[in-house]
C-alpha positions in Angstrom: -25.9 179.1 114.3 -26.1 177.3 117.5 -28.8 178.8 120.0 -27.7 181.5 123.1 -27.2 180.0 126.3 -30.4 181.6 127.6 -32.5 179.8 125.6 -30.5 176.6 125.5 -31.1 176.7 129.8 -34.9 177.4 128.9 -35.6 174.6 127.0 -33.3 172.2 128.8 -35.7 173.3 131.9 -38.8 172.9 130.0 -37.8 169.1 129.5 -36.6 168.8 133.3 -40.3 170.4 134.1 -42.0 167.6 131.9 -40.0 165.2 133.1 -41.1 165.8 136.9 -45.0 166.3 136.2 -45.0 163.2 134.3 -43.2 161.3 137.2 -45.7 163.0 139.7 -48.9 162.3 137.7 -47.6 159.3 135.5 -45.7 157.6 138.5 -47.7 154.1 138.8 -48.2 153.9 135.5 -44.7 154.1 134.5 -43.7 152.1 137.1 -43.5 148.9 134.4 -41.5 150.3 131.8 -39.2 152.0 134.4 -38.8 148.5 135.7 -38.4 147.0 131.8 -36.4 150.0 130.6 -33.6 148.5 133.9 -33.8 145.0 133.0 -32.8 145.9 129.4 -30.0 148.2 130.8 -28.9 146.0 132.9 -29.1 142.9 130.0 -27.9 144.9 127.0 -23.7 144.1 127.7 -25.2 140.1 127.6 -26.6 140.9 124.3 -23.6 142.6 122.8 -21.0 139.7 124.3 -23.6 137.3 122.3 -23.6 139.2 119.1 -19.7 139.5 119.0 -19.9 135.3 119.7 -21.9 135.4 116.6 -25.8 135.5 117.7 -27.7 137.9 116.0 -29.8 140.4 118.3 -32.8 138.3 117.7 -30.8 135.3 118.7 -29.3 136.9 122.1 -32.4 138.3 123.2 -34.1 134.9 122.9 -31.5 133.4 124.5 -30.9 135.3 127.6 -34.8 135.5 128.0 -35.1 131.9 128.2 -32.5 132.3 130.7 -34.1 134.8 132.6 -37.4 132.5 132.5 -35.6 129.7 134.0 -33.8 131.3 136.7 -37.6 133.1 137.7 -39.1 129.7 137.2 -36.3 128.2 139.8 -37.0 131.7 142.4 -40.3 131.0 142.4 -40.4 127.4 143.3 -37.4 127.4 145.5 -36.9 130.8 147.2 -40.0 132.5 147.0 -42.4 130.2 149.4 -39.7 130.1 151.7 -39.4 133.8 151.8 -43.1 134.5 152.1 -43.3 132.3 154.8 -40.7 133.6 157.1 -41.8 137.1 156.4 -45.4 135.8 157.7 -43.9 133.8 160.5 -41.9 136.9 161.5 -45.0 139.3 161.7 -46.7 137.0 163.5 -43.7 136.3 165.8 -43.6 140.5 167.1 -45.9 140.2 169.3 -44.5 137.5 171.2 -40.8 139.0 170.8 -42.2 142.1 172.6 -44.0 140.2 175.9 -40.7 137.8 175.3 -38.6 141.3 176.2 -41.2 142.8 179.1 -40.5 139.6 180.8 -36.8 140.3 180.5 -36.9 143.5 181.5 -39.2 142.4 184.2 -36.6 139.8 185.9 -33.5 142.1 185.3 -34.7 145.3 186.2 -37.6 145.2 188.6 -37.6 148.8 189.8 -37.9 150.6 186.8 -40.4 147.6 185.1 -42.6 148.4 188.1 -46.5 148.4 186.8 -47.1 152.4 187.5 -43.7 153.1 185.1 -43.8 154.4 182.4 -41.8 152.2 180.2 -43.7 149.0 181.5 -46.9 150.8 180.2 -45.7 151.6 177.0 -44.5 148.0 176.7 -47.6 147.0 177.3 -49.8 149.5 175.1 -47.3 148.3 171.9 -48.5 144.8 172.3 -51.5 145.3 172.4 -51.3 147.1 169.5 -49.7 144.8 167.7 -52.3 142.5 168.4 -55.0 144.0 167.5 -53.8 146.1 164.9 -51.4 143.3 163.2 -53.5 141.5 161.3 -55.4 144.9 160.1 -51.9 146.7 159.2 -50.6 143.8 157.5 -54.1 143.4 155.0 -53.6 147.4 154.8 -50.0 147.1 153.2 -51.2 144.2 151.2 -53.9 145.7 149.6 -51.7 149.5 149.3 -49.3 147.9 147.4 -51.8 145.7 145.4 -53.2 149.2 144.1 -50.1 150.9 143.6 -47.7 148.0 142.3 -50.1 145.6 140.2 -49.0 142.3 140.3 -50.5 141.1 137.2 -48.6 144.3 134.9 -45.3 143.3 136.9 -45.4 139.6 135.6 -46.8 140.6 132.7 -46.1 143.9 131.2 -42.1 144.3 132.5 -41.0 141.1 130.9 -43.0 142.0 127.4 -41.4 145.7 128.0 -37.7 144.2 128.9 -37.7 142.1 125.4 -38.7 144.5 123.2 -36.3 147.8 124.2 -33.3 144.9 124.9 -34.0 143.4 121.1 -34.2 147.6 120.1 -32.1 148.9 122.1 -29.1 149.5 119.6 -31.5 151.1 117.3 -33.1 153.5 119.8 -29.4 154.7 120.8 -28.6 155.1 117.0 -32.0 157.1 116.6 -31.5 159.3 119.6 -27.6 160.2 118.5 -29.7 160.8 115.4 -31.8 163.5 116.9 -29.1 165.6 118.9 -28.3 169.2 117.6 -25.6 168.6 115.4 -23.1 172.2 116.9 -23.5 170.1 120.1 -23.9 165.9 119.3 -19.7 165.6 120.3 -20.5 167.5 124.0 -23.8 165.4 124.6 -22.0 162.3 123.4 -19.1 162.8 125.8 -21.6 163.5 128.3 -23.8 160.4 128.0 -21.1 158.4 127.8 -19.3 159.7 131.4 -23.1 159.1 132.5 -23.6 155.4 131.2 -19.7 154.7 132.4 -21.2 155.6 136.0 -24.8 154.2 135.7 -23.0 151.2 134.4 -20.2 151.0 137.0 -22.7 151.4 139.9 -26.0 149.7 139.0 -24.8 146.6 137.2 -21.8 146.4 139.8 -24.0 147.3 143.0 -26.9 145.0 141.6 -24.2 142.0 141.7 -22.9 143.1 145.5 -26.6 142.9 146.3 -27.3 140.1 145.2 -24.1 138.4 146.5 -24.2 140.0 149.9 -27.9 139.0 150.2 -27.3 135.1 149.2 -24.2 135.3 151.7 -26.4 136.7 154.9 -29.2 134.7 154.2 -27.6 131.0 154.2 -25.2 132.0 156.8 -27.6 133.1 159.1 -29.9 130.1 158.5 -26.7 127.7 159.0 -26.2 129.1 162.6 -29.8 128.1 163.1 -30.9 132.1 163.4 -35.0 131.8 162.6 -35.9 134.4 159.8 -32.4 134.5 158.3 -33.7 134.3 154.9 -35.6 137.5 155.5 -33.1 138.7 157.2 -30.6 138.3 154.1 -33.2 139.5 152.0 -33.2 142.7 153.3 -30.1 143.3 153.7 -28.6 142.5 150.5 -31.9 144.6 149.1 -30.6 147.9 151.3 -27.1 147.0 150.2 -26.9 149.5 147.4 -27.8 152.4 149.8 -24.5 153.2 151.7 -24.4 151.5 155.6 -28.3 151.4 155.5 -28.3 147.3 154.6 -25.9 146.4 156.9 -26.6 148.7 159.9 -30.4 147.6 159.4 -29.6 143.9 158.6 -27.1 143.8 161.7 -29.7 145.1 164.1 -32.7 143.0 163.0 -30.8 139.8 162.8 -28.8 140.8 166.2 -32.1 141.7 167.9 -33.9 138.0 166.7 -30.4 136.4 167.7 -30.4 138.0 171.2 -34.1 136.5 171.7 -33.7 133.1 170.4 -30.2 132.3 171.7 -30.1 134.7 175.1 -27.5 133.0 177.1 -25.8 131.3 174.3 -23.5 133.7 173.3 -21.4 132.0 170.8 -24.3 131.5 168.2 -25.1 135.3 168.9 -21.8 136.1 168.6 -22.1 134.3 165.1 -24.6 136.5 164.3 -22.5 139.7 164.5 -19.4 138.3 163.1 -21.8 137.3 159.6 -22.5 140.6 159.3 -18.9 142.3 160.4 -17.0 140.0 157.8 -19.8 141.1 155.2 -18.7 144.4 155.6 -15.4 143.9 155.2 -15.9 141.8 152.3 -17.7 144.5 151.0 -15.4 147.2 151.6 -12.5 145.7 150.7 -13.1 143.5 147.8 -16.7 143.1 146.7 -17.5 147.1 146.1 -14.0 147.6 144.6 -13.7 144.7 142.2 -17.1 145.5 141.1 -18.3 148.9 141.3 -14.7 150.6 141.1 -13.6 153.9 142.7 -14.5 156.6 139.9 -18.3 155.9 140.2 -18.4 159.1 141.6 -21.8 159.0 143.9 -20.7 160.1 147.1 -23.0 158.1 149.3 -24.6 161.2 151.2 -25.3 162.8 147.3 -26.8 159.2 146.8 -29.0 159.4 150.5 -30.0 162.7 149.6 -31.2 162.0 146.3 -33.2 158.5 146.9 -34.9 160.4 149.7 -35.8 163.6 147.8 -36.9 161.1 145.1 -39.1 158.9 147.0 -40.8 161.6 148.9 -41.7 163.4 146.3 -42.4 160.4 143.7 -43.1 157.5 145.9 -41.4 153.7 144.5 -40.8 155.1 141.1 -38.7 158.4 142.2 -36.9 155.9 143.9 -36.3 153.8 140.9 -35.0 156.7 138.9 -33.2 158.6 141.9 -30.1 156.6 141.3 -30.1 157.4 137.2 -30.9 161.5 138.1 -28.3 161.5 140.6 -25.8 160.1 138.6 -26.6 162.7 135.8 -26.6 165.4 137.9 -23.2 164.5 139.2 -21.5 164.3 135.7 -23.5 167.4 134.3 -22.1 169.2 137.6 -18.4 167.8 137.2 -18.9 168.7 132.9 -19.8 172.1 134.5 -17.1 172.7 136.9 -14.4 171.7 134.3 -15.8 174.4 132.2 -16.0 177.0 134.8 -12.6 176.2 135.3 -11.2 177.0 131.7 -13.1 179.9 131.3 -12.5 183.7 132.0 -14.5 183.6 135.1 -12.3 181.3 136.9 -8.8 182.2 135.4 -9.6 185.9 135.3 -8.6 188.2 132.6 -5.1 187.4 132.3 -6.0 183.8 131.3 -3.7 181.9 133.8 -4.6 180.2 136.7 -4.1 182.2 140.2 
């Protein structure tokens, strides 16, 4: 006899409760398996196109990881210096953008730069700041995110996590279907499968925008000659996969750095702004359709909403599982709805729509 609903909505909110205390207390300690638990996710359609080519599980997973090796291996000795660099180069580089714009503002607008203004003062104050609290910030952020993402269980533990749930993962699905109260395994399975259609649909799909988006910024950018473009693109295609935010913040960083390098040379900056205007349409118009599709169904203000509720209240890993949740919650509440329509509530007591 299955349960009553009333108990059925307490102990599906007892596991939603355990769930959040063991993100808020377990949240940098999870943050490696999170990370391998997505890789394998992500991986696991590459180890089913290899098993029905004939590989056995054993044989796919060892194969795409020494894939995955390689392409790190290349990252690492190609990308990676590169990127560090820029990123140093371009902290170092604020300070000089700033007196680079009071002495702009100085030569065009001479009234309101005047040296009692306030504007001119609070030019001045920032870099000074800058100066002597750059090098202090920047060892502050280092070592935060030393204590709270540990380099040596990133390299280490998310690789030996990824392998082991990718090479189990068909056996852990059969073992959870396994465990689901029988009077409702047919709803649940209906369920998970609307939810892995979207996580699938929008992660794997938005991951490859990303990364496509973020490869395109940063070598057009460094072909027009624009100083930090690899940054630049790196940021961008990182933000890509929250709605506007990557190319709104992309555009005005690498629109800002074009304006002070080529001031007067308005084709380059020009450039600039039409990278990122015919990235957008790319993505609009072919990229986000071809590969994410239109029946994701994240709405990208339920998709703001949730990474920010999620990151405030769980830091990097509530980020890492905001887009999951939010997914979740969106096919639960459309799995609701439909239900609410065919019953009694809705339709009244004649049993016919209004």
């Amino acid at each position: 006899m299955a349960l009553p609903v009333q108990d059925q909505a307490k102990y599906w909110g007892i596991a939603a409760a355990v769930f959040a205390l063991a993100l808020w207390f377990l949240g940098d300690v999870m943050l490696p398996f999170v990370l391998g638990g997505a890789v394998a996710y992500f991986l696991d359609p590459v180890a089913d196109r290899l098993e029905r080519m004939g590989c056995s599980r054993a044989a796919a997973t060892a194969i795409i990881t020494v894939f995955a090796i390689l392409i790190f291996v290349l990252l690492v000795l190609l990308v990676l210096p590169s990127l560090v660099q820029q990123s140093i180069s371009l902290f170092n580089t604020v300070p000089d953008l700033f007196n680079d714009l009071r002495t702009f503002l100085t030569g065009k607008f001479p009234d309101l730069m005047d040296e009692n203004s306030t504007l001119y003062q609070s030019l001045i104050q920032v870099g000074d700041t800058i100066k002597s609290k750059g090098g202090e910030l920047l060892n502050t952020l280092l070592s935060s995110a030393m204590s709270i993402i540990n380099v040596v269980m990133l390299l280490v533990i998310v690789p030996v996590v990824a392998f082991y749930l990718l090479y189990d993962w068909d056996n852990m699905v059969a073992k959870i279907d396994d465990l689901l109260p029988r009077d409702h395994a047919p709803v649940v399975r209906r369920v998970a499968g609307e939810i892995d259609q979207t996580l699938a649909s929008f992660i794997r799909g938005m991951g490859t925008v990303c990364l496509i988006l973020g490869s395109y910024y940063a070598v057009a950018l460094m072909l027009v000659g624009l100083q930090f473009g690899l940054v630049v693109g790196f940021v961008a295609g990182a933000l890509t996969f929250i709605p506007y935010v990557g190319a709104f913040v992309g555009g005005m960083l690498a629109i800002g750095l074009a304006l002070f390098q080529f001031w007067g040379d308005w084709l380059s900056i020009g450039l600039v702004a039409g990278i990122f205007v015919l990235g957008q349409v790319a993505e609009g118009n072919v990229l986000t359709p071809k590969l994410v599709g239109s029946s994701v169904g994240l709405h990208p203000v339920w998709l703001i909403f949730a990474l920010s509720v999620f990151g405030t209240l769980f830091g990097f890993v509530g980020m890492l599982v905001a887009v999951p949740v939010a997914a979740a919650l969106g096919v639960i509440a459309r799995f609701g709805i439909e239900n609410y329509k065919d019953g009694r509530l809705y339709r009244g007591h004649s049993g016919t729509d209004k």
